[in-house]
LUMMARKE-643776 format. One record per residue (C-alpha): residue number from 1; residue in three letters; chain; x, y, z. Coordinates in Angstrom, 2 decimals, decimal comma. Layout:
<nodes>
@num: NUM	residu: ALA	chaine: A	x: X	y: Y	z: Z $
...
</nodes>
This chain:
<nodes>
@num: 1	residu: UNK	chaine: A	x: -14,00	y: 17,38	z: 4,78 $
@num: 2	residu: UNK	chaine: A	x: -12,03	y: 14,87	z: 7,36 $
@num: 3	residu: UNK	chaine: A	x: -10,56	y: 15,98	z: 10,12 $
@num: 4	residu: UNK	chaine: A	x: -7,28	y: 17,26	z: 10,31 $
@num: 5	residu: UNK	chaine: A	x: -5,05	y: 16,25	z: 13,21 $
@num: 6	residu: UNK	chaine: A	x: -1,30	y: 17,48	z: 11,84 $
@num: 7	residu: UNK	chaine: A	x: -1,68	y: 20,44	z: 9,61 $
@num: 8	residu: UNK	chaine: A	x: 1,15	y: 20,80	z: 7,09 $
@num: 9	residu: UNK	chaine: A	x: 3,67	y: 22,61	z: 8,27 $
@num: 10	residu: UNK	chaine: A	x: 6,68	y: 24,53	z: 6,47 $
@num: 11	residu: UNK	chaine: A	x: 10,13	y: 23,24	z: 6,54 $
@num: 12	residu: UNK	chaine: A	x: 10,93	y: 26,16	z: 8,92 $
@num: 13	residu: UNK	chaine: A	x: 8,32	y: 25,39	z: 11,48 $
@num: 14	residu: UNK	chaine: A	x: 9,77	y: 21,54	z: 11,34 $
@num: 15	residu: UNK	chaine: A	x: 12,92	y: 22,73	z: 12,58 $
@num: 16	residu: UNK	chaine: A	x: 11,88	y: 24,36	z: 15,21 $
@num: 17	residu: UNK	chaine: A	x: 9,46	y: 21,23	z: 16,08 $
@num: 18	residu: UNK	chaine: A	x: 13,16	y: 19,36	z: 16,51 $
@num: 19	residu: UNK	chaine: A	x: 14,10	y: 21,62	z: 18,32 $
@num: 20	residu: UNK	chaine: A	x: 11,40	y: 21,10	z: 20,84 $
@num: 21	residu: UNK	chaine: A	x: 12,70	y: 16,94	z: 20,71 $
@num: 22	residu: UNK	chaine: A	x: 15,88	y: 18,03	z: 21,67 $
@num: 23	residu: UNK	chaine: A	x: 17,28	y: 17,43	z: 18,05 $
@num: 24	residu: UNK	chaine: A	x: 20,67	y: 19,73	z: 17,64 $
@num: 25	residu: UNK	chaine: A	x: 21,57	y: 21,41	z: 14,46 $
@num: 26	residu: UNK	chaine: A	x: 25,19	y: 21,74	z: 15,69 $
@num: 27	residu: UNK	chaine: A	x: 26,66	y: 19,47	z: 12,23 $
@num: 28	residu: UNK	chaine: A	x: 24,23	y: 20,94	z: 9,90 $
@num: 29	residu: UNK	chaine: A	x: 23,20	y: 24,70	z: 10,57 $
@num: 30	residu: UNK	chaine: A	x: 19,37	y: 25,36	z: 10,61 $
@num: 31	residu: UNK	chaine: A	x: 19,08	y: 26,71	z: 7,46 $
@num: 32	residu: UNK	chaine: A	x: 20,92	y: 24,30	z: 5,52 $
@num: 33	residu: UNK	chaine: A	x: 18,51	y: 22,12	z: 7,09 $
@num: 34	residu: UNK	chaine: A	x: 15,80	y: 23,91	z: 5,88 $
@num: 35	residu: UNK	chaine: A	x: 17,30	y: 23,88	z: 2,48 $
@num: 36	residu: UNK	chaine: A	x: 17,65	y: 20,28	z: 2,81 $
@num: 37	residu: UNK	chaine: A	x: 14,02	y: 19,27	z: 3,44 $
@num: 38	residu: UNK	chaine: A	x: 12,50	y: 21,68	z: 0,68 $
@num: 39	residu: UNK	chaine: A	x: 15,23	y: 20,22	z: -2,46 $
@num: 40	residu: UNK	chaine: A	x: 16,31	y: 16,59	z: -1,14 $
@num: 41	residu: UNK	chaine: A	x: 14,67	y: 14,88	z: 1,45 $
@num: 42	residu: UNK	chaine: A	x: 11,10	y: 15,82	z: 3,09 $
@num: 43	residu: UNK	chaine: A	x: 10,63	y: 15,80	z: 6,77 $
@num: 44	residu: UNK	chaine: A	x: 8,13	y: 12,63	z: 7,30 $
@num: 45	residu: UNK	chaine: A	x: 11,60	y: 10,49	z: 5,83 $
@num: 46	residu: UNK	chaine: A	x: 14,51	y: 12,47	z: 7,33 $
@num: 47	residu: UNK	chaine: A	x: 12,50	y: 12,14	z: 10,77 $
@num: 48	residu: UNK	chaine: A	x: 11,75	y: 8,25	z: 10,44 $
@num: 49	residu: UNK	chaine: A	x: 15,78	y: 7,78	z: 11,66 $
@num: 50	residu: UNK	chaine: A	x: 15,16	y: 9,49	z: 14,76 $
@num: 51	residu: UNK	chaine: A	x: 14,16	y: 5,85	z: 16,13 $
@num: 52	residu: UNK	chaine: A	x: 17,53	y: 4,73	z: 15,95 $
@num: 53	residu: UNK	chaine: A	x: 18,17	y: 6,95	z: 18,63 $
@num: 54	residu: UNK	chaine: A	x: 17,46	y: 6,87	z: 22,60 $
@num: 55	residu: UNK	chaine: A	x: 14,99	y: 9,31	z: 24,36 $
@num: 56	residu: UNK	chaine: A	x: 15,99	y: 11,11	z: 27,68 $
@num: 57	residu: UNK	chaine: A	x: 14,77	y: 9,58	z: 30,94 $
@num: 58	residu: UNK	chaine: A	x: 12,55	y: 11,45	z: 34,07 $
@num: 59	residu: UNK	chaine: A	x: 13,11	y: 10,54	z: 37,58 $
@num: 60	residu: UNK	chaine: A	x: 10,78	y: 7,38	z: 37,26 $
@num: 61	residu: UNK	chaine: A	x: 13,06	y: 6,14	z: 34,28 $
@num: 62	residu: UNK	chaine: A	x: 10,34	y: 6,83	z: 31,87 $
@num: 63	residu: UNK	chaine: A	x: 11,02	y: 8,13	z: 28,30 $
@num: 64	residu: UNK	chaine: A	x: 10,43	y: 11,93	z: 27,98 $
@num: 65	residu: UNK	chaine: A	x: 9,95	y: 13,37	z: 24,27 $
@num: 66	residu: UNK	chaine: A	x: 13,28	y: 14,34	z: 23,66 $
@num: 67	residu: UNK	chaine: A	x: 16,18	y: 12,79	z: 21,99 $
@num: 68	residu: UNK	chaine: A	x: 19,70	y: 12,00	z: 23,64 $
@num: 69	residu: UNK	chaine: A	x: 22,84	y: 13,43	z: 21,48 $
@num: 70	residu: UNK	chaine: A	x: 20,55	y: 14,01	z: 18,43 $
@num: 71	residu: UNK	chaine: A	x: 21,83	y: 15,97	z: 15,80 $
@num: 72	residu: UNK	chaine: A	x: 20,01	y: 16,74	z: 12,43 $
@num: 73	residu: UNK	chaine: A	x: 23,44	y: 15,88	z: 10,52 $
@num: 74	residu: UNK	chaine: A	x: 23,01	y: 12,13	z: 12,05 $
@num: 75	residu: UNK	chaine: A	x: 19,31	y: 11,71	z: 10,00 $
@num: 76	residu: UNK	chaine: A	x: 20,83	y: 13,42	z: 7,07 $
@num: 77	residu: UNK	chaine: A	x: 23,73	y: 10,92	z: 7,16 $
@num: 78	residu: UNK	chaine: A	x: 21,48	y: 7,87	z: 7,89 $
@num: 79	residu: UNK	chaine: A	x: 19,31	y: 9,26	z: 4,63 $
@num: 80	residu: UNK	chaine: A	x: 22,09	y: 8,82	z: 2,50 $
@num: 81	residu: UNK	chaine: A	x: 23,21	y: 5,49	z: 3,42 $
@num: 82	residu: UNK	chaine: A	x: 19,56	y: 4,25	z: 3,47 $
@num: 83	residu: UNK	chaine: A	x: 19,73	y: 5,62	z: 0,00 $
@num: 84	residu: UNK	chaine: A	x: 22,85	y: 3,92	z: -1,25 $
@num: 85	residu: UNK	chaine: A	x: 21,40	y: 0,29	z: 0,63 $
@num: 86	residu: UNK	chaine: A	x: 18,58	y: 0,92	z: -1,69 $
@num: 87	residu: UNK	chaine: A	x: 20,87	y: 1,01	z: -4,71 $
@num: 88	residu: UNK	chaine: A	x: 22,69	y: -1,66	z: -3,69 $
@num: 89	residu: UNK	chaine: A	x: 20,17	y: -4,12	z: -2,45 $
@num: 90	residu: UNK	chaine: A	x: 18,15	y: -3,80	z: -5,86 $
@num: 91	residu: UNK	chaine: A	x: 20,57	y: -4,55	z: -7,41 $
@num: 92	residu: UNK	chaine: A	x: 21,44	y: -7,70	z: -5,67 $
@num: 93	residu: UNK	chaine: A	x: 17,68	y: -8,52	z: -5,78 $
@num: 94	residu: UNK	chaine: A	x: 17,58	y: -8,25	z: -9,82 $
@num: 95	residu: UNK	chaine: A	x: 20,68	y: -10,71	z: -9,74 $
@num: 96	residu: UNK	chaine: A	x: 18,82	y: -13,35	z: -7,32 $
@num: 97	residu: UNK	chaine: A	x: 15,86	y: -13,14	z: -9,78 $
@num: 98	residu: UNK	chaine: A	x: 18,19	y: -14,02	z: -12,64 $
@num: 99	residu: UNK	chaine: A	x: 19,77	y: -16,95	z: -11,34 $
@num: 100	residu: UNK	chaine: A	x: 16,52	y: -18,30	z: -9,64 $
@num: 101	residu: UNK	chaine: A	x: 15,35	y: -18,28	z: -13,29 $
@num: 102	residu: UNK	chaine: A	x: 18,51	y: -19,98	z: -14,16 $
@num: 103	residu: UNK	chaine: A	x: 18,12	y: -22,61	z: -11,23 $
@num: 104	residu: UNK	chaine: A	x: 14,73	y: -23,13	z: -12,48 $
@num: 105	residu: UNK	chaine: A	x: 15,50	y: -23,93	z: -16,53 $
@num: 106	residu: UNK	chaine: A	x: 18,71	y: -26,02	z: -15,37 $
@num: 107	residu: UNK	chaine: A	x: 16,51	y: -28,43	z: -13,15 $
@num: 108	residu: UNK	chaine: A	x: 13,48	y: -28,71	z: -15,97 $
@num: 109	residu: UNK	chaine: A	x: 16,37	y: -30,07	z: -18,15 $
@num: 110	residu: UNK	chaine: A	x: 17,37	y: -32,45	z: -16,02 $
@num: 111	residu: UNK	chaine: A	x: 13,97	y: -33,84	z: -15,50 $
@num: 112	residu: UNK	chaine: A	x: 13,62	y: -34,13	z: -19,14 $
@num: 113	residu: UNK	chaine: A	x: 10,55	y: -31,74	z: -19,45 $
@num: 114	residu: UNK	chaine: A	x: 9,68	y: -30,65	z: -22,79 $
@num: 115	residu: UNK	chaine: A	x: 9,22	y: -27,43	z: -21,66 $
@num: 116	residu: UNK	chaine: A	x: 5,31	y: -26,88	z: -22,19 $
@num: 117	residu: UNK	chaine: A	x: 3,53	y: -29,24	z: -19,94 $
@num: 118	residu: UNK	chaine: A	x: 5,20	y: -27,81	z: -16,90 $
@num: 119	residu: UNK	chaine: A	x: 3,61	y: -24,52	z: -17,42 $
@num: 120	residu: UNK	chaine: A	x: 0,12	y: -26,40	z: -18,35 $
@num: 121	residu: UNK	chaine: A	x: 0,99	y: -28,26	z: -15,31 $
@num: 122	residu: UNK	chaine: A	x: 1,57	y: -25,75	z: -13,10 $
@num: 123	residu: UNK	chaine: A	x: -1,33	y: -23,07	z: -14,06 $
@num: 124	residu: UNK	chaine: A	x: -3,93	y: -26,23	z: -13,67 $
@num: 125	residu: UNK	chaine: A	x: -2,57	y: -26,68	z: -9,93 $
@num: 126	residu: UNK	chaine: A	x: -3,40	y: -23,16	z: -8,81 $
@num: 127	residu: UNK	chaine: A	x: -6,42	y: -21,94	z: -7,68 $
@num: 128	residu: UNK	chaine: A	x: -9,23	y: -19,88	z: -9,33 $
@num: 129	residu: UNK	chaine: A	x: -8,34	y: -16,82	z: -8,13 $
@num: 130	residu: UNK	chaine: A	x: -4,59	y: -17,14	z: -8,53 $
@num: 131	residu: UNK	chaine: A	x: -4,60	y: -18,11	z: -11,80 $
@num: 132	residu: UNK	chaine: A	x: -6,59	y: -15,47	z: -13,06 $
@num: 133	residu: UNK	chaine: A	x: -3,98	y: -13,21	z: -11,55 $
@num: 134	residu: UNK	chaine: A	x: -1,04	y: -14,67	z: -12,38 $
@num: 135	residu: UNK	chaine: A	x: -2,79	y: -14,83	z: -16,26 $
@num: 136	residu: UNK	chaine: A	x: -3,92	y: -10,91	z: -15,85 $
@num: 137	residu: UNK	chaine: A	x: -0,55	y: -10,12	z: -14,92 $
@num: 138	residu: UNK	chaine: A	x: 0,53	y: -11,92	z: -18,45 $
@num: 139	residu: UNK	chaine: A	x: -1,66	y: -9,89	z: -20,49 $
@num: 140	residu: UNK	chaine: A	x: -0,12	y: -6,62	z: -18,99 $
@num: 141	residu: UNK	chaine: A	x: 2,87	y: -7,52	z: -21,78 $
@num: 142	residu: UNK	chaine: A	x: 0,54	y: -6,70	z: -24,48 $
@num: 143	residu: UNK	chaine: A	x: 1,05	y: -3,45	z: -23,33 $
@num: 144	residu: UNK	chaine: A	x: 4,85	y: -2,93	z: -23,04 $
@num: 145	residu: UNK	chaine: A	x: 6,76	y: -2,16	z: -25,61 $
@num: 146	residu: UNK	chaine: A	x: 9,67	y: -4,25	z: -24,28 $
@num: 147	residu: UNK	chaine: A	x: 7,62	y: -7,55	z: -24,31 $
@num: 148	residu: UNK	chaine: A	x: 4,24	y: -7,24	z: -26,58 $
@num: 149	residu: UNK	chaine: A	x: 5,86	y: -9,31	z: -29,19 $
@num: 150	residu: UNK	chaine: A	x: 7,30	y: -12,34	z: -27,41 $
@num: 151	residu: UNK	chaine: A	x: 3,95	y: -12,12	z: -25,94 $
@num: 152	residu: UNK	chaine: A	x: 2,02	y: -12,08	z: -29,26 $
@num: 153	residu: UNK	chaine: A	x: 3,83	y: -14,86	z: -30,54 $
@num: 154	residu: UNK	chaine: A	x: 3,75	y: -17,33	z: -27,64 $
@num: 155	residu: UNK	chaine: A	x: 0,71	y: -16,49	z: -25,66 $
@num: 156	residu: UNK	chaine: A	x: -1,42	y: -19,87	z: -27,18 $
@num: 157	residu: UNK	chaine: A	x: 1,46	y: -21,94	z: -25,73 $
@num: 158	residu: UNK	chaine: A	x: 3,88	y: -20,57	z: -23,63 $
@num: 159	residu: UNK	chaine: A	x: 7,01	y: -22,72	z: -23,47 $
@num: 160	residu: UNK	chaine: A	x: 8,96	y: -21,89	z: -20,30 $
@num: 161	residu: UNK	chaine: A	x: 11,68	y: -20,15	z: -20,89 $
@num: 162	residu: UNK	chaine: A	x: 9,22	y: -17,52	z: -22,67 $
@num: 163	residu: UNK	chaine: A	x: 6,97	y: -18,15	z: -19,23 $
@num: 164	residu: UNK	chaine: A	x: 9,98	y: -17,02	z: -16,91 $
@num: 165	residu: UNK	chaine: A	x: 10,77	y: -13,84	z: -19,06 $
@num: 166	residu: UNK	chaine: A	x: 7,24	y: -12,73	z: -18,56 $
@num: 167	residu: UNK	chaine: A	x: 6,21	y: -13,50	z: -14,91 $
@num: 168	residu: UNK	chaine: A	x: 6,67	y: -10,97	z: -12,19 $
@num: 169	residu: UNK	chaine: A	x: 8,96	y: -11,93	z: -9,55 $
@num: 170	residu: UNK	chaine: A	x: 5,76	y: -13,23	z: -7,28 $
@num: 171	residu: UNK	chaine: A	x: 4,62	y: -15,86	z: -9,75 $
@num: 172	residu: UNK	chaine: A	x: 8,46	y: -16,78	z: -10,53 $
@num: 173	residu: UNK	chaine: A	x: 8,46	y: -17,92	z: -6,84 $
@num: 174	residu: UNK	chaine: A	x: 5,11	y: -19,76	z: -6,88 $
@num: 175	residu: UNK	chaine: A	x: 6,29	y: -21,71	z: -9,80 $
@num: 176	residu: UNK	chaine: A	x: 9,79	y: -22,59	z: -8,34 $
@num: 177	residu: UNK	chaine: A	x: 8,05	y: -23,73	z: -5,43 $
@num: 178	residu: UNK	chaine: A	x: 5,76	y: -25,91	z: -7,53 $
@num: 179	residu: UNK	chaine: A	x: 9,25	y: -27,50	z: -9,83 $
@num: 180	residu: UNK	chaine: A	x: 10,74	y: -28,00	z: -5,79 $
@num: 181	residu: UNK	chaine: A	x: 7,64	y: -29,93	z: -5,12 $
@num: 182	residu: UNK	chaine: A	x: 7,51	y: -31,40	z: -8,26 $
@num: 183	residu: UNK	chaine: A	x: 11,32	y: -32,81	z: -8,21 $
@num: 184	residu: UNK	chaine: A	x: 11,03	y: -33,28	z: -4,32 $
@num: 185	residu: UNK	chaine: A	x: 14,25	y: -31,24	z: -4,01 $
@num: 186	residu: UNK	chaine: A	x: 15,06	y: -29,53	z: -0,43 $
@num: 187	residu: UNK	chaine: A	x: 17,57	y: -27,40	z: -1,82 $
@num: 188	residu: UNK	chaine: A	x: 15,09	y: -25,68	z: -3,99 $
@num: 189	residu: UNK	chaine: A	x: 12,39	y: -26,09	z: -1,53 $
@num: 190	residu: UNK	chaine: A	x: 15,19	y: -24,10	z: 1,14 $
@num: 191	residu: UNK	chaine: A	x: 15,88	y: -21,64	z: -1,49 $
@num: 192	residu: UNK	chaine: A	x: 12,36	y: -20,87	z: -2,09 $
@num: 193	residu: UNK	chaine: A	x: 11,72	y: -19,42	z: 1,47 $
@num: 194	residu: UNK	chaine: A	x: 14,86	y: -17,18	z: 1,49 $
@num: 195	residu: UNK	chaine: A	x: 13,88	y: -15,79	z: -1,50 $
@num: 196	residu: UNK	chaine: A	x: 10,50	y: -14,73	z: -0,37 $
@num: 197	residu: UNK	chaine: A	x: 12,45	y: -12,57	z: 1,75 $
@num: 198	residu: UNK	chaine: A	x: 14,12	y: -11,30	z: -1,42 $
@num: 199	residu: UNK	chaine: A	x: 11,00	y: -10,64	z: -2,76 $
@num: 200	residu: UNK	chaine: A	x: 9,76	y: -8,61	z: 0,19 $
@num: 201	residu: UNK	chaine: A	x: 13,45	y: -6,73	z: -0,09 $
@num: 202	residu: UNK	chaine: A	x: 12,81	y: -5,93	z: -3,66 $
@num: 203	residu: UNK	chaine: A	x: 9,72	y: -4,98	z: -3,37 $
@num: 204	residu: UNK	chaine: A	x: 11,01	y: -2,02	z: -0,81 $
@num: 205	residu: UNK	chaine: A	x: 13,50	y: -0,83	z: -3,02 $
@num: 206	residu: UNK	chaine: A	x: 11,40	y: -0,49	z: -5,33 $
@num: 207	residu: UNK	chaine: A	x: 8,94	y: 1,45	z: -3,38 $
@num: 208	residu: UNK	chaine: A	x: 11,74	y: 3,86	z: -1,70 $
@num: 209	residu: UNK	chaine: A	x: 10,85	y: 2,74	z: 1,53 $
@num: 210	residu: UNK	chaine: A	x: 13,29	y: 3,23	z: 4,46 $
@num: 211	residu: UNK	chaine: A	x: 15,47	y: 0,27	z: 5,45 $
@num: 212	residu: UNK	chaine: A	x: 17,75	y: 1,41	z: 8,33 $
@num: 213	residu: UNK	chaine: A	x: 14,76	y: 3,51	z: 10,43 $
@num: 214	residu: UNK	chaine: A	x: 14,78	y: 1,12	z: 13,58 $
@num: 215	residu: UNK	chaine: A	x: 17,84	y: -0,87	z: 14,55 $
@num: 216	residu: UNK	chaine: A	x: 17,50	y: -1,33	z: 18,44 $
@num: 217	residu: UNK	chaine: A	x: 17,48	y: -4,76	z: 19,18 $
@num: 218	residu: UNK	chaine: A	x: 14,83	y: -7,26	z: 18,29 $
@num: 219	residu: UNK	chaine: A	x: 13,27	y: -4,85	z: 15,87 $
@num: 220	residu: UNK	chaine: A	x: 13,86	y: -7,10	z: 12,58 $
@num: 221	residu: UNK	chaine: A	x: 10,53	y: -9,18	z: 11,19 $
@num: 222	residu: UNK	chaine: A	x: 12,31	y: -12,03	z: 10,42 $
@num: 223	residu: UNK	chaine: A	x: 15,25	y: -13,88	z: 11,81 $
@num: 224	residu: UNK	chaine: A	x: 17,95	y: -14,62	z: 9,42 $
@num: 225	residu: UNK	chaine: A	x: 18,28	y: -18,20	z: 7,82 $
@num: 226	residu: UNK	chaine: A	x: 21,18	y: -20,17	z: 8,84 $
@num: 227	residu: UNK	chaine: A	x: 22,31	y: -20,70	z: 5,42 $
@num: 228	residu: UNK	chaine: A	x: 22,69	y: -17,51	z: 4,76 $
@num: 229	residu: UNK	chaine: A	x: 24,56	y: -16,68	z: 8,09 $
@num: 230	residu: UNK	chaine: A	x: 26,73	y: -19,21	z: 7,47 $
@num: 231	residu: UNK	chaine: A	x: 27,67	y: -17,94	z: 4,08 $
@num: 232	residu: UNK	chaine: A	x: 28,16	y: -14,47	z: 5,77 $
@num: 233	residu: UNK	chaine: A	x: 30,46	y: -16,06	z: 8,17 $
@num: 234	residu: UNK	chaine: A	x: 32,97	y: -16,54	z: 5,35 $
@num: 235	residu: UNK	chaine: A	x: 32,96	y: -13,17	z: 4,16 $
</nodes>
C-alpha cells in the first residue's frame, strides 16, 4: 500500500482547515459551506481559487499561510463563473471547429481539388506513427451510432467533406495546416496557430478543468495573438 501524505478528510474538517488559512465564512455560514462541498462542488476545486488571492506578510515581508480578506463566498462565486466560462467557451470552441471546416472545403474548391487526392495526399505526408493514429481514431466511427454508416460507406475512399465530419478536432488542424502549406496561404497558416490554442481551450472544457484559478499577473501560458487583440479592441 503507498504512502499516504493527505488523508481524506470530511467536508467539516475542511472548513475548519480554512479556517486555519485565514479563510472567513462571514458571506456563506459554515454549514452552508459544508452543504456546499458534499452536493455541488468538492473541496480540491472550490480551494483551487484561493490563488487569486494575496497571502498575509511577516515582518521580513515573507508570505505567511494565511489569506488576506478571504471569504468562502468569494471561491463559491469564482466556481460559478468558472462554470458558466466553461459553458460559454465550448460553445464558442464547437463554432471555431465549424467554420475552420468551412474555411477548409471553401479553399479546396478554389484550388480545383477533386476532393479525394487531398486526403490521399495528405495521409501519405504524415508520419508512421501519426497516421496510424489519425487512421485508429477513424475506425472509432464504426462504433458510434451517430457515424458507423457514413463510415461504412466511405471508408475505401474518403472524399473530404466525409474526411472533415469524421476527424477529431486534432487531425482537423494537422490537415488545415497541410491545405495552408499546400496553397502557401498566410492567412490560413496564421489561423492555424490561434486555433491550436482553441484546441487546448476545448479540450479544458471538455475536461471540467478550472479556467479562472490564477489571475495575478504573468500567470497566462501563452500571450495573446495580435489579431485577435485587435479584433477585441473593437468590441
Amino acid at each position: 500500500m503507498s504512502k499516504i501524505s493527505k488523508p481524506m478528510k470530511s467536508a467539516q474538517d475542511l472548513i475548519e482547515h480554512m479556517k486555519s488559512k485565514g479563510i472567513t465564512f462571514n458571506i456563506v455560514s459554515p454549514e452552508n459551506a459544508v452543504r456546499y462541498m458534499e452536493d455541488n462542488n468538492n473541496y480540491f476545486r472550490v480551494a483551487s481559487y484561493r490563488k487569486n488571492y494575496n497571502k498575509q506578510l511577516d515582518s521580513n515581508q515573507k508570505p505567511v499561510d494565511k489569506y488576506i480578506n478571504l471569504d468562502f463566498g468569494y471561491l463559491q462565486d469564482l466556481a460559478i463563473i468558472d462554470m458558466e466560462l466553461r459553458y460559454t467557451f465550448i460553445q464558442l470552441t464547437l463554432d471555431v471547429e465549424h467554420f475552420a471546416k468551412m474555411d477548409l472545403l471553401k479553399a479546396i474548391e478554389n484550388h480545383n481539388e477533386d476532393g479525394y487526392q487531398i486526403v490521399s495526399d495528405f495521409l501519405n505526408s504524415l508520419s508512421h506513427n501519426r497516421r496510424e493514429h489519425i487512421e485508429s481514431e477513424l475506425r472509432q466511427n464504426q462504433s458510434s451510432n451517430y457515424t458507423k454508416d457514413i463510415y461504412n460507406k466511405y471508408s475505401s475512399d474518403f472524399p473530404v467533406w466525409v474526411f472533415l465530419e469524421l476527424l477529431p478536432f486534432g487531425a482537423i488542424l494537422d490537415f488545415y495546416h497541410f491545405c495552408a502549406k499546400r496553397y502557401q496561404s498566410k492567412q490560413m497558416n496564421n489561423r492555424f496557430y490561434i486555433m491550436l490554442r482553441c484546441k487546448n481551450v476545448r479540450n479544458a472544457c471538455a475536461h471540467n478543468d478550472c479556467f479562472i484559478n490564477d489571475l495575478h499577473k504573468n500567470t497566462a501560458a501563452y500571450p495573446a495573438k495580435y489579431i485577435v487583440n485587435k479584433e477585441l479592441s473593437k468590441i
